[in-house]
N, C-alpha and C positions, 0 to 999 in steps of 0.2 A: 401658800403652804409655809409651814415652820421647821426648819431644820434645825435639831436643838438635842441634848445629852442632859438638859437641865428636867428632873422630877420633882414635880410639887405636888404634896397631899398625896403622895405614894404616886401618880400618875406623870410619866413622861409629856411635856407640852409641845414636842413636834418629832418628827421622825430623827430615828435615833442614828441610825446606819445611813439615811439615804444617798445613793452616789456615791457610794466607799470602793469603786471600780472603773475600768475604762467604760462610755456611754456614748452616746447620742440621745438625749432624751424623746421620748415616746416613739421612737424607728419602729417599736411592735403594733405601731396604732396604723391605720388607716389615714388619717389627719393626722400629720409630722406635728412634729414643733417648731417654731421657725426662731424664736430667740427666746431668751431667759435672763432676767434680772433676779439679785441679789443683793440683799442690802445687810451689812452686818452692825450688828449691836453689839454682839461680846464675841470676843474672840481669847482661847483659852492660851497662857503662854508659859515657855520653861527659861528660867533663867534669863529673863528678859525679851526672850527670841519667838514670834510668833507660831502657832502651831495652827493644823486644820487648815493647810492652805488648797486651794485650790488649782487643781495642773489643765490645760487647754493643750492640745495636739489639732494641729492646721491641716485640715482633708483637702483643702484647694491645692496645697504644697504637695503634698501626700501624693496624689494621685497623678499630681504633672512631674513627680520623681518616680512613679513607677517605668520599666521598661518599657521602648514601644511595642515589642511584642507579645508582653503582657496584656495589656492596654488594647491592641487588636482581638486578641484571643476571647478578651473578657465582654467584650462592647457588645452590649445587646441583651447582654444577664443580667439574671436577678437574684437576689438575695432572699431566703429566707430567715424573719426575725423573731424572734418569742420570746415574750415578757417574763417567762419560765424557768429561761435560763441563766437571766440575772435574779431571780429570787430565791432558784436552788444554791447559786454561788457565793449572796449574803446566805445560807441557812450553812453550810459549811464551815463557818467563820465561827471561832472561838466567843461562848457568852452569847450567839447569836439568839435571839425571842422568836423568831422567825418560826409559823409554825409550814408543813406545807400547806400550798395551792389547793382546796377543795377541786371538786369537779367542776362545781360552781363557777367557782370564780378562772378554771382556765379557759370552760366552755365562754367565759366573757371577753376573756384576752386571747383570743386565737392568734395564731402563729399568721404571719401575713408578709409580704412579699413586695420589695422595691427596689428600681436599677439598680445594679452595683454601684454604676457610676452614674451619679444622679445633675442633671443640670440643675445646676441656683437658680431660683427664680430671678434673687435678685442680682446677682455677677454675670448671671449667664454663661460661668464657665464653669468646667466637671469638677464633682467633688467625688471621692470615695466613701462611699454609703453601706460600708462595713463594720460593723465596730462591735470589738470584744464581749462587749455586755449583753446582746441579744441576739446578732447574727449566728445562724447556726448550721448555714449549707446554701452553698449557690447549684441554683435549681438544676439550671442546664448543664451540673458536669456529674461523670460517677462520683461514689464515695470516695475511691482514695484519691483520685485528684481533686477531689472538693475538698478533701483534708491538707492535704498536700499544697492548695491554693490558697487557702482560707487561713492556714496559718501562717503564711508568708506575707497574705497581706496584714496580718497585725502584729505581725514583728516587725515589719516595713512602717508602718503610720504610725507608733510611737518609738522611732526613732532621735533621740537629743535634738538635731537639727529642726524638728517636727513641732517641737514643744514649748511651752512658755507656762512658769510656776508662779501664781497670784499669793501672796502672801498678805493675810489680813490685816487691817487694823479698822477698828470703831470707827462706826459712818460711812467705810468702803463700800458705796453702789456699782456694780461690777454685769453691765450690757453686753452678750456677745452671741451671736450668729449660730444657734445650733445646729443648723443643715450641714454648716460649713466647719464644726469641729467634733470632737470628742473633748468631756474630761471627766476629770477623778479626782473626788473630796479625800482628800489624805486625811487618814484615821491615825494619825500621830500622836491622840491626846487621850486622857484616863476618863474616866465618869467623873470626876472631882473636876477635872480641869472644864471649864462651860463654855461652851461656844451657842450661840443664837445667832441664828440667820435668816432673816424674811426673805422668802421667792416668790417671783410672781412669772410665768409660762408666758406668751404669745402664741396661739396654735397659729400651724401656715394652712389656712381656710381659703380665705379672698386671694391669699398674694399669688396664686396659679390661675389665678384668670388672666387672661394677657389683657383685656380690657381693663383691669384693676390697675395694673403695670403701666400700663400708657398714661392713665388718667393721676398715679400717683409722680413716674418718673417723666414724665413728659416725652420720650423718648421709647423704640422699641428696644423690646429684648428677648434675646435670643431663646429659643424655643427647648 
């Protein structure tokens, strides 16, 4: 995939907006994503100082700083996610192209459902598997305590301590753990200013077979 603000012959050459929000990429799918590479090519800058950088918030941190009676309360929940609610919320956005979701195309992304607090295949320890861009209600509570929960925990998991800001420069190939974060492409630059960036996805397929895990880590892991 091509992330890019650059049009040529009238036509835009990679998604314009993509990631301009807090995420977890593909949390609405069925088959997660298990990590995500980036390699940058042009990076757009102001006055010397890079822009379009990229922000990471740590879910393994996240969820071993939530309370433990949080932590009890929630064990055994599930989240639901839909691909819907991050595409209405780039369509909100000043200039956005964004037209809505046909019927089509939501009946293809259905809303779907994963622990709150999800084990890593590969850490083996809990991550929180809530995140602003597509989570939209944890199943087993009423509404006003799902509201009332559900925004506490994303005021909670981008908190300062939580986060770490990638600041581009050309040639930056940038590897990192999707199960185990959230982030957000900071839309800090004009149409003029050009950023290009090539992504390439890993879906997490194979790496939940625990037979996969033994045979790649030599060692078990926790379930």
């Amino acid at each position: 995939m091509i992330l890019s603000n650059i049009v040529e012959n009238g036509r835009p050459i990679g998604a314009r907006d993509a990631g301009q929000d807090w995420h977890t990429d593909m949390s609405y799918s069925e088959t997660i994503a298990l990590a995500n590479v980036l390699y940058a090519l042009k990076v757009p800058r102001h006055d010397g100082q890079p822009l379009g950088g990229t922000e990471f918030a740590n879910m393994h941190a996240a969820y071993e700083g939530l309370p433990a009676d949080l932590k009890a309360r929630l064990n055994g929940m599930t989240v639901l996610h839909d691909f819907n609610k991050f595409w209405e919320m780039m369509r909100q956005r000043p200039g956005s192209w964004r037209p809505p979701l046909s019927e089509e195309q939501r009946k293809a992304k259905p809303p779907v459902s994963h622990p709150i607090f999800l084990t890593h295949p590969i850490t083996g320890r809990k991550v929180l598997y809530a995140n602003p861009g597509y989570a939209i209600r944890i199943n087993e509570l009423p509404e006003d305590e799902n509201d009332r929960i559900l925004g506490f925990l994303f005021e909670h998991q981008l908190q300062p301590r939580f986060r770490y800001l990638h600041r581009w420069s050309e040639g930056d190939v940038l590897f990192w753990d999707d199960i185990g974060t959230l982030h957000n492409a900071h839309a800090d630059y004009g149409p003029d200013e050009h950023r290009l960036i090539k992504r390439c996805q890993v879906m997490a397929d194979k790496v939940f077979d625990p037979a996969f895990l033994r045979d790649a880590l030599g060692e078990p892991v926790a379930a």
